[in-house]
N, C-alpha and C positions, 0 to 999 in steps of 0.2 A: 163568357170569359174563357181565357186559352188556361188548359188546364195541362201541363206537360207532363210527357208520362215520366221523363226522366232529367236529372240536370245532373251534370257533372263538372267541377271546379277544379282547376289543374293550377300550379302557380310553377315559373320560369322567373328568379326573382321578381323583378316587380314589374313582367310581363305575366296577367293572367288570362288563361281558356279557358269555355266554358262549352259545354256541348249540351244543347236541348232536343228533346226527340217528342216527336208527336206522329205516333205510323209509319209512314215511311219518310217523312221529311227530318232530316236533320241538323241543324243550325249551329253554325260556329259561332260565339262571340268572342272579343277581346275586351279585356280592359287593363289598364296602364299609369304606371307614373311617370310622366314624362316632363322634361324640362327643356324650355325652348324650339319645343317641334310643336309644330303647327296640324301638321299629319302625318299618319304613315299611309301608304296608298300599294294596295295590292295589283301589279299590273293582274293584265289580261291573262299573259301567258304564266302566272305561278303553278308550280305544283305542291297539292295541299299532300302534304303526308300525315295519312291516317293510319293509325293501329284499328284492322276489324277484328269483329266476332261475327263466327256462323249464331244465323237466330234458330238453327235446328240443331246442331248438336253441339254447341259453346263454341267451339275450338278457336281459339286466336293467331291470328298472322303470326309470324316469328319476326316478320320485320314490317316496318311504316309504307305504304304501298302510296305511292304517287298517282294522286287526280289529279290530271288538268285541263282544261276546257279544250287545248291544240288536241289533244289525245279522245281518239273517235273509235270508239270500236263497233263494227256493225249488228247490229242482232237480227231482229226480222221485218219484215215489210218494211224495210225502207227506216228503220229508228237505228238511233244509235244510243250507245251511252261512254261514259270518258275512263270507263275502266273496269273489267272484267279481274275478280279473283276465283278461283277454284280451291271450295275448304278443304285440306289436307286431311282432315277427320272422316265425311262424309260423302268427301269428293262430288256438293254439288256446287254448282257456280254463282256466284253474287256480283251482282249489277251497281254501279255509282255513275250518277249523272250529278254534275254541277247545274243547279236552278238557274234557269237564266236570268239576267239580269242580278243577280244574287251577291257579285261579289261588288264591294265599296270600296271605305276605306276607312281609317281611326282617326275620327276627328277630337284632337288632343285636348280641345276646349272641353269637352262633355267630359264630368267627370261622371261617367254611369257604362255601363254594358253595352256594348255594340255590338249589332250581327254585321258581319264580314264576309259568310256564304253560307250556303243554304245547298245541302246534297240529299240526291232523294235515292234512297239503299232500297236495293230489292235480295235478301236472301245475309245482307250483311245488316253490320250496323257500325259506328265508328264506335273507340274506347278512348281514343287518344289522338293529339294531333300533336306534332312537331315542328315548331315554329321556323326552324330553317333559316336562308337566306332567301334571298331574290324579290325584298319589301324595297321601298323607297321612303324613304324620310324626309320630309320635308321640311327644314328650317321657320322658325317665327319671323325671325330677320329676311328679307326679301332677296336682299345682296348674298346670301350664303347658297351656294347650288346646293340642288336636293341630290342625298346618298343612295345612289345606285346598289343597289343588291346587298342593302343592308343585313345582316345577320342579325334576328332578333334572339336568338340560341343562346347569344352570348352578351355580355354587359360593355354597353357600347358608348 
């Protein structure tokens, strides 16, 4: 059985995060009350902003650092990962890749916890996530086009 080392419950009115941590993998979930939307659906190119922490000497970002999968940074033999921070405390660097295949979308039917992505931290870990714009919404009704760069930050 998956035994998590950590959960963490964030509430955006009645938009909630959740963040699970098992080693180095980190998992975002949503969940939601929503009326009349079918989905929300994460494109390819979002950027997740996360609040880190150094796992060696605490220290916290000052600000939400943007992952997203366009964004490659090289490291060695040939690996990448989608976003390099330098702790301001202990001045060593911490590594975030997005899991492939990792990100979905919030299927509005389930009324239960969805994972949405999945980020593997080497030196960091996330505290927080900031739900931002740049989701799509997609209508129950067929006839209603889906909202482009939806803000879920705010009450929509």
């Amino acid at each position: 059985m998956f035994q998590p080392t950590q959960w963490k419950v964030l509430s955006l009115m009645l938009f909630h995060l959740m963040i699970r941590t098992e080693e180095t993998i980190h998992e975002l979930y949503f969940s939601a009350e929503l009326e009349n939307v079918k989905k929300i659906v994460i494109p390819s190119d979002h950027q997740f902003l996360l609040k880190l922490k150094c796992i060696c000497c605490k220290e916290e970002t000052p600000n939400h650092v943007a992952v997203s999968r366009e964004t490659q940074v090289d490291v060695t033999h040939g690996a990448f990962v989608n976003a390099q921070v330098r702790c301001k405390g202990c001045r060593r660097v911490g590594d975030l890749k997005l899991v492939e295949n990792s990100e979905t979308y919030y299927h509005a039917e389930k009324d239960e916890w969805q994972r949405v992505a999945s980020f593997e931290c080497r030196g960091m870990e996330p505290l927080d996530y900031e739900a931002g714009s740049g989701f799509v919404v997609v209508a129950d009704d067929p006839k209603t086009q889906p909202f482009d760069h939806a803000d879920l930050a705010s009450d929509w």
